[in-house]
C-alpha positions in Angstrom: 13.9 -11.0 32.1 12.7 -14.3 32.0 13.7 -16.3 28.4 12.8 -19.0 27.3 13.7 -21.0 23.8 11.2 -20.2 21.5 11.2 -16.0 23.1 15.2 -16.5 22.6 14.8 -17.4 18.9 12.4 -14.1 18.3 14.1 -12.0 20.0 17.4 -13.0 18.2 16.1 -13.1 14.6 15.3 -10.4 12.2 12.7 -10.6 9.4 13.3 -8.3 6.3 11.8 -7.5 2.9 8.7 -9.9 4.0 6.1 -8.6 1.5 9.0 -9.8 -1.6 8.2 -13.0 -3.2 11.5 -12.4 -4.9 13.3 -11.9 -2.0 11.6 -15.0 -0.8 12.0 -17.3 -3.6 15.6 -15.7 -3.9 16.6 -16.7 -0.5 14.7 -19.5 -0.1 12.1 -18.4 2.3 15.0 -17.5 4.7 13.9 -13.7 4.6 10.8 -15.3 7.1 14.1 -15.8 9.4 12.1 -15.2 12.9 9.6 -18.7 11.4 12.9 -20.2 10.1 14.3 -20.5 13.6 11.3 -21.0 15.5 9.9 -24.1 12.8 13.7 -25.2 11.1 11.7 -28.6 9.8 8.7 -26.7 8.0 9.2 -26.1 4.9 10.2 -22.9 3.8 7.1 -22.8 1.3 5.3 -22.1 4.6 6.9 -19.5 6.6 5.0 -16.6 5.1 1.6 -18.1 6.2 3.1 -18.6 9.3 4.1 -15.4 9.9 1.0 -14.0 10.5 0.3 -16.0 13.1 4.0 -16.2 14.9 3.8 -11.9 14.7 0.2 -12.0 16.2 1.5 -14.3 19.5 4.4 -12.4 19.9 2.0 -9.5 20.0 -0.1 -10.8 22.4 3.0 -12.0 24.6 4.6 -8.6 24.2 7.8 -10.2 22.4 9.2 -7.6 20.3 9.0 -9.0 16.6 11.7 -7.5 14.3 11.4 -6.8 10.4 13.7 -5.0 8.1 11.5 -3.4 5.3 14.2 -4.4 3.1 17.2 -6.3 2.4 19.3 -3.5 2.1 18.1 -1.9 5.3 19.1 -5.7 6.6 22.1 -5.6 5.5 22.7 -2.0 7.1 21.7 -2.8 10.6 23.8 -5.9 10.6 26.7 -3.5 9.3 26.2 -1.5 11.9 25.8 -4.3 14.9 29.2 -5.5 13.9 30.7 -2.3 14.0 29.6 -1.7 17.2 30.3 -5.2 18.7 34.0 -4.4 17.5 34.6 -1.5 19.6 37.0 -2.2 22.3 34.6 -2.3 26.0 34.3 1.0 27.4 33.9 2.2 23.5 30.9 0.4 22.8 27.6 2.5 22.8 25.9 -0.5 23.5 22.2 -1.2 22.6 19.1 0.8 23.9 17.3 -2.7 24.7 14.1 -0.1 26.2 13.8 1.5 22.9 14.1 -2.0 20.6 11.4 -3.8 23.1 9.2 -0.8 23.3 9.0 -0.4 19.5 9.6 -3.9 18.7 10.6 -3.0 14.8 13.2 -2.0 13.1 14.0 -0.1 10.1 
């Protein structure tokens, strides 16, 4: 698969609890984490009315565009990523990358 920067930093990044402005003001726009990386120099005041537009081009260049509904469920999947990263190799279940770029969302 071909990669380039800006498809590295989507495809690297998670979203979550997006539709928060708590979460948002909270974390300082770093929820919008996919915009963060792609645009570090705009502020973060602007990443949710970017967002519309990044998740719409990475729709139309079938680039999977992840978002956690929440923080919690953030939080979980990192959890588990770590947990499986830490397995000896040969233990680790590894990552079904068809499923993630088929569905292009998490939970």
């Amino acid at each position: 698969m071909e990669r380039d920067w800006a498809k590295c930093q989507v495809l690297t990044t998670a979203n979550y609890n997006t539709t928060s402005k708590v979460s948002e003001w909270l974390s300082g726009g770093l929820n919008f984490q996919i915009e963060h990386h792609l645009f570090p120099t705009i502020s973060h005041t602007h990443l949710r009315e970017i967002s519309g537009i990044v998740k719409k081009t990475c729709g139309e260049f079938r680039v999977p565009y992840f978002e956690h509904k929440s923080y919690w469920g953030a939080l979980k999947h990192h959890y588990e990523h770590l947990k499986r990263m830490g397995k000896p190799p040969g233990e680790c279940q590894g990552v079904d990358f068809k499923q993630i770029f088929e569905a292009g969302k998490v939970e």
